[in-house]
C-alpha positions as CSV (number, residue, x, y, z in Angstrom):
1,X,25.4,-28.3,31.4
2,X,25.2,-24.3,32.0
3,X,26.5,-24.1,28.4
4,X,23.7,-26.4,27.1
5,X,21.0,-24.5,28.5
6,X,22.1,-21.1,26.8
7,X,22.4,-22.5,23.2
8,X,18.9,-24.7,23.3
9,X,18.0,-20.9,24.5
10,X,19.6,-19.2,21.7
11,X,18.5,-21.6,19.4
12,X,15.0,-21.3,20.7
13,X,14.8,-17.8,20.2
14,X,16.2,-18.4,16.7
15,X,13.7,-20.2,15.6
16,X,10.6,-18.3,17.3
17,X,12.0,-14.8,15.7
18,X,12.3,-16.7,12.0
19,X,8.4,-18.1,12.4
20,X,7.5,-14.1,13.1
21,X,9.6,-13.0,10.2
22,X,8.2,-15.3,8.1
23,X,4.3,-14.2,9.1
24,X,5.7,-10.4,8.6
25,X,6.6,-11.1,5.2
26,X,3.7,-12.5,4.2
27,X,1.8,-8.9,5.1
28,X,1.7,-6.2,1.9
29,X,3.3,-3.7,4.7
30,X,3.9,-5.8,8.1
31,X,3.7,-2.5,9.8
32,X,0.1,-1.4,9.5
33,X,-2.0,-4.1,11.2
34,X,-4.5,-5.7,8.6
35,X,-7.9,-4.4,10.6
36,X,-5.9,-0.8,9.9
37,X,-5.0,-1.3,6.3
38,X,-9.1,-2.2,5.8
39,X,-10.3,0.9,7.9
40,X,-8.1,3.4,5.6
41,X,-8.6,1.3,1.9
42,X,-11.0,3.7,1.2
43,X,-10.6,6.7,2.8
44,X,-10.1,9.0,-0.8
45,X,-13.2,7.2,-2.7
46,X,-11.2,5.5,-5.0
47,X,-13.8,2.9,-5.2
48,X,-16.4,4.8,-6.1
49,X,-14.3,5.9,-9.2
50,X,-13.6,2.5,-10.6
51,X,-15.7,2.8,-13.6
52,X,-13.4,5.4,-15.2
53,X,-10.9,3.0,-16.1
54,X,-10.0,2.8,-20.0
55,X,-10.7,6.6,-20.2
56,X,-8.2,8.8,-21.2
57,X,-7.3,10.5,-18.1
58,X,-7.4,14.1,-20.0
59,X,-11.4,13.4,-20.4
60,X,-11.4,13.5,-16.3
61,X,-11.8,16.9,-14.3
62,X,-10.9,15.8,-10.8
63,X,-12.1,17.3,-8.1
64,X,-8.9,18.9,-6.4
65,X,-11.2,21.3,-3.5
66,X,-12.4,18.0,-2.4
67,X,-8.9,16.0,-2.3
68,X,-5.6,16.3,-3.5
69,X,-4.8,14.3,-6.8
70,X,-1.8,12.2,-8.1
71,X,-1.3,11.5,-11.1
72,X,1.0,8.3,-11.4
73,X,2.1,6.9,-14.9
74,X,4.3,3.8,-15.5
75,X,7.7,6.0,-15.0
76,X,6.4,8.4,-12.8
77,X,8.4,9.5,-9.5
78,X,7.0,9.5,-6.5
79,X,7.0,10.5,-2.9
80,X,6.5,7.8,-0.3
81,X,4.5,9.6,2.0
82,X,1.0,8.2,2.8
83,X,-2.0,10.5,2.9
84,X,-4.9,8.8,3.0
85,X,-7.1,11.5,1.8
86,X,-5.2,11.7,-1.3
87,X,-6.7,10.0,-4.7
88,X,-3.9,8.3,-6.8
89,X,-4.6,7.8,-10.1
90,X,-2.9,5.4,-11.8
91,X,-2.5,5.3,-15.9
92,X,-0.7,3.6,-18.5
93,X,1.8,4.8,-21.0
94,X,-1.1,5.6,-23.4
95,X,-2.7,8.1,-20.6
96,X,-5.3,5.5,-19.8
97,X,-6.5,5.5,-16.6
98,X,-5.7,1.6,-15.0
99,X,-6.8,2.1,-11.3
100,X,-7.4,4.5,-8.1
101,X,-5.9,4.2,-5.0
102,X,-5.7,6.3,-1.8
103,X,-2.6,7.4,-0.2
């Protein structure tokens, strides 16, 4: 009987810690709670940029005084670490700008 009691435990706990998994996964980073990840979306003013996409990202002077800048192409290497000040700018392989993001 005491032997029952620890695997319908066991199996309990099983099953509790998949259904969280499974609701982690589901996040884009299940680390950074979603109110968070809407506070910093915007913290560079890559939204307010969003009308320079198609232009070639050599017809751009960015501001560097204001933020720091990334360049980030379609083979580029980057470094993982977020700053949320920092404007991305994302192009394509003809130096087109595609997007802005912050981190």
């Amino acid at each position: 009987m005491y032997v029952s009691r620890i695997t319908a435990a066991l199996a309990a706990t099983t099953l509790l810690t998949a259904c969280q998994m499974n609701g982690m996964l589901e996040q884009k980073d299940p680390l950074i709670p979603a109110t968070t990840r809407a506070a910093l979306a915007d913290t560079c003013g890559a939204g307010d940029l969003t009308f320079m996409a198609g232009m070639r990202v050599a017809e751009v002077e960015f501001d560097t005084a204001q933020r720091p800048v990334r360049i980030v192409g379609p083979k580029s290497a980057v470094t993982t670490d977020y700053q949320p000040e920092r404007l991305n700018v994302k192009i394509d392989a003809s130096d087109r700008i595609t997007g802005f993001s912050c981190g």
